[in-house]
C-alpha positions as CSV (number, residue, x, y, z in Angstrom):
1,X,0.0,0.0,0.0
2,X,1.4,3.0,-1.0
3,X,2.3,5.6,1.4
4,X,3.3,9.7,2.4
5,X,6.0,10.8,1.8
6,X,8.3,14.0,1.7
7,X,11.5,14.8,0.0
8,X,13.1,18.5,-0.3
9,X,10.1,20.0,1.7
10,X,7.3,18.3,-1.0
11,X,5.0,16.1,0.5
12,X,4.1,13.0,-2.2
13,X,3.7,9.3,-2.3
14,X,5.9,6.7,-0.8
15,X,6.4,3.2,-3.1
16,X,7.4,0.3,-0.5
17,X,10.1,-2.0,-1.6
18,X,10.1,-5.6,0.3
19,X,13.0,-6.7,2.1
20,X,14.7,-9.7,1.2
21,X,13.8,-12.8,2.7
22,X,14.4,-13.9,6.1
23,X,17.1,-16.6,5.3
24,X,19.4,-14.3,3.2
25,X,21.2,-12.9,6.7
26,X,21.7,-16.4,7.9
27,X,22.9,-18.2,4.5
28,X,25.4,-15.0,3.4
29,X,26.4,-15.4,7.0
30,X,27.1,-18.4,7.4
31,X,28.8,-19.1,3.9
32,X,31.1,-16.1,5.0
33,X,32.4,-17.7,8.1
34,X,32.8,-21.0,6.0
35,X,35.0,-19.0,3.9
36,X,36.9,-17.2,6.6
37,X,37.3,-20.6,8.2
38,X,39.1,-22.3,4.5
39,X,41.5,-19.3,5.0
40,X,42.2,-20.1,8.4
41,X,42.9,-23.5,7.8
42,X,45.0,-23.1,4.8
43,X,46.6,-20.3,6.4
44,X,47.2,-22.8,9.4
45,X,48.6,-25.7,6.8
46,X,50.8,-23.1,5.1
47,X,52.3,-22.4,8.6
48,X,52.8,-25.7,9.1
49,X,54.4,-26.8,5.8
50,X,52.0,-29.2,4.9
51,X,51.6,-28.5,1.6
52,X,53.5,-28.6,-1.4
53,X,51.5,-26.7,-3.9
54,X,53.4,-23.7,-5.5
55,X,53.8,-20.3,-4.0
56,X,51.9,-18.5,-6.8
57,X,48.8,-21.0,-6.8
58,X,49.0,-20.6,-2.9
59,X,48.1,-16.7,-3.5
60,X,45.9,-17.5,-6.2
61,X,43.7,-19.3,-3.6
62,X,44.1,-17.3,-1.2
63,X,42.8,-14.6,-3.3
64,X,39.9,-16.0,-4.7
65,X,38.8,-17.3,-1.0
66,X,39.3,-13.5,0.1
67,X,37.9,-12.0,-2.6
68,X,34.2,-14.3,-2.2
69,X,34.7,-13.9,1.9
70,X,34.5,-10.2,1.1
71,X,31.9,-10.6,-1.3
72,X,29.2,-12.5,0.9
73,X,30.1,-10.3,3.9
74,X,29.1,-7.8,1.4
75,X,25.8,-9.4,1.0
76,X,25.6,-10.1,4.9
77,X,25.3,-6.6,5.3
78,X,23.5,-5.4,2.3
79,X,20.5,-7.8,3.4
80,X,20.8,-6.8,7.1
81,X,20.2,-3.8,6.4
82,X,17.3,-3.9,3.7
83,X,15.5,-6.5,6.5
84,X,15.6,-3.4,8.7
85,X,14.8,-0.8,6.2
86,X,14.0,-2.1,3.2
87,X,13.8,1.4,1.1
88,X,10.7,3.1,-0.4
89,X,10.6,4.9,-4.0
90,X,9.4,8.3,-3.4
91,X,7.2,10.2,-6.0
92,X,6.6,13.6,-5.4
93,X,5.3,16.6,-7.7
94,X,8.4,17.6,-9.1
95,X,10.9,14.7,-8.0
96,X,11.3,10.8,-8.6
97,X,13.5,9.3,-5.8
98,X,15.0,6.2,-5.7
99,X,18.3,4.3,-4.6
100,X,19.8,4.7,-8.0
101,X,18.0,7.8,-8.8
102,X,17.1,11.3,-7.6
103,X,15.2,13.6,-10.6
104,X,13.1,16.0,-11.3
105,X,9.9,14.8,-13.5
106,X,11.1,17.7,-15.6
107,X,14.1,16.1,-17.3
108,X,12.6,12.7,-17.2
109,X,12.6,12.1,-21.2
110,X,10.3,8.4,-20.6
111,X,9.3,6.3,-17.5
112,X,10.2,2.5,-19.5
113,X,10.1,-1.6,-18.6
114,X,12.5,-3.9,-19.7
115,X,11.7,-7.7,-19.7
116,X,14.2,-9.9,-19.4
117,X,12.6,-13.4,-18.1
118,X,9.2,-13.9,-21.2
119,X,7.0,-16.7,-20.4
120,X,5.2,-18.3,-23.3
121,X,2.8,-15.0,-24.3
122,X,3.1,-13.1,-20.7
123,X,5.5,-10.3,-20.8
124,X,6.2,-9.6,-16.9
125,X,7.7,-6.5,-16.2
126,X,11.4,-7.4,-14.2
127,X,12.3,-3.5,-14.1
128,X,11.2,0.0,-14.7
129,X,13.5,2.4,-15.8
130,X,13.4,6.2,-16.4
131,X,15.4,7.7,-19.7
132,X,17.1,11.2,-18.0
133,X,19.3,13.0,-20.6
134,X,19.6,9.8,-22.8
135,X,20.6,7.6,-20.2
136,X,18.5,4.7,-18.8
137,X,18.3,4.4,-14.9
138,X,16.8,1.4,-13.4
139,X,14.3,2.8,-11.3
140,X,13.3,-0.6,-9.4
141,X,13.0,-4.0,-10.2
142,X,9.6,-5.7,-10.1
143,X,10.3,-8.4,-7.4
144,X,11.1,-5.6,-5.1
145,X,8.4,-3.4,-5.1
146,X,5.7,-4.1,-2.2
147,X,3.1,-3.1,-4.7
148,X,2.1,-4.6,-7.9
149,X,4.6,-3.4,-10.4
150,X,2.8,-3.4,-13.5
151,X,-0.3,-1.1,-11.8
152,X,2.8,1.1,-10.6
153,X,4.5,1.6,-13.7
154,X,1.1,2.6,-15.0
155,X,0.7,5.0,-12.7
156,X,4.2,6.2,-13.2
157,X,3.7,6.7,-16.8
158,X,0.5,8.5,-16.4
159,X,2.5,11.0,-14.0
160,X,5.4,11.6,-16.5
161,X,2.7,12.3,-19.0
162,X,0.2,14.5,-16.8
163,X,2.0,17.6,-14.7
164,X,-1.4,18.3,-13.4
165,X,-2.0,14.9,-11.9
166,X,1.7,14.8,-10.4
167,X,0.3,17.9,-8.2
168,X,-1.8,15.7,-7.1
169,X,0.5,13.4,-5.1
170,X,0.8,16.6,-2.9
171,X,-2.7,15.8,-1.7
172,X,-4.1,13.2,0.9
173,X,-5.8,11.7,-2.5
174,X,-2.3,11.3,-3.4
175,X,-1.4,7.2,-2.8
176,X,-5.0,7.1,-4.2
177,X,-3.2,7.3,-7.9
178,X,-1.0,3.9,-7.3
179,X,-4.4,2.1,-6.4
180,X,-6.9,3.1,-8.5
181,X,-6.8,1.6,-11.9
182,X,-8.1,4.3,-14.4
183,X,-11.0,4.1,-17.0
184,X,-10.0,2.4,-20.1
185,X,-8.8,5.4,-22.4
186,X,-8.8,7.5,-19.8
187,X,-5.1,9.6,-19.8
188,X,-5.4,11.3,-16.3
């Protein structure tokens, strides 16, 4: 369900983005320590002299062990902190707000979807982008959004095309525009 929001002093409409699921902490957590633990032990061997593999393939492994211990701690952290705050798109009146993005509706040139996964006939959306200056931002990806994705890129489109209804989002009637599907043919 859509929420308020405000960003630079504009009240508008919050988007909710789900966080990830409750296993991700414990999995990239515990696949980190596993790693950090291989390191320890080879480490420990090494000291040791147990092994008579080269010194350059010794590094090599070493290297790719640190380099995915550093990648899932990464992930640790990235999904401990979307469970706690798992992020919201703001839409206001004059600005778009997302992790990736921060712009004004004004040099938004398109609000697009890219599909990347087609099943049979269905064409699900996977993400909506805004075009700014020729470039293509991700906006969000469908799986996500706490909404339904389709309805919202709708909605987003219909706000990209329609500066009056984007004042609307000022308005308590604002998260009204992300739930109410619109009359067929209707552009507001």
């Amino acid at each position: 369900m859509p929420l308020t929001c405000e960003w630079e002093g504009e009240r508008g409409v919050a988007l909710p983005l789900r966080p990830p699921p409750w296993w991700a902490v414990p999995l990239f957590g515990l696949l980190t320590i596993a790693i950090v633990a291989a390191l320890v032990a080879g480490a420990v061997r090494l000291v040791r002299g147990g092994t008579t593999a080269g010194p350059v393939s010794l590094v090599a492994g070493f290297a790719v062990l640190l380099l995915f211990a550093w990648l899932f701690a990464l992930a640790t952290r990235e999904s401990l902190r979307r469970r706690r705050e798992p992020g919201q798109i703001g839409v206001t009146p004059t600005w778009l707000v997302a992790d990736r993005v921060q712009v004004q509706w004004t040099l938004v040139d398109a609000v697009l979807a890219t599909q990347e996964q087609r099943q049979g006939h269905l064409r699900p959306i996977d993400n909506a982008c805004v075009s700014v200056e020729g470039r293509t931002i991700t906006l969000y990806e469908a799986r996500h959004l706490d909404v339904e994705p389709r309805a919202t890129l709708e909605a987003l489109r219909r706000l990209h095309r329609n500066p009056a209804l984007r004042a609307r989002l000022a308005t308590d009637d604002g998260p009204g525009i992300f739930t109410r599907v619109p009359a067929e043919g209707s552009r507001s």
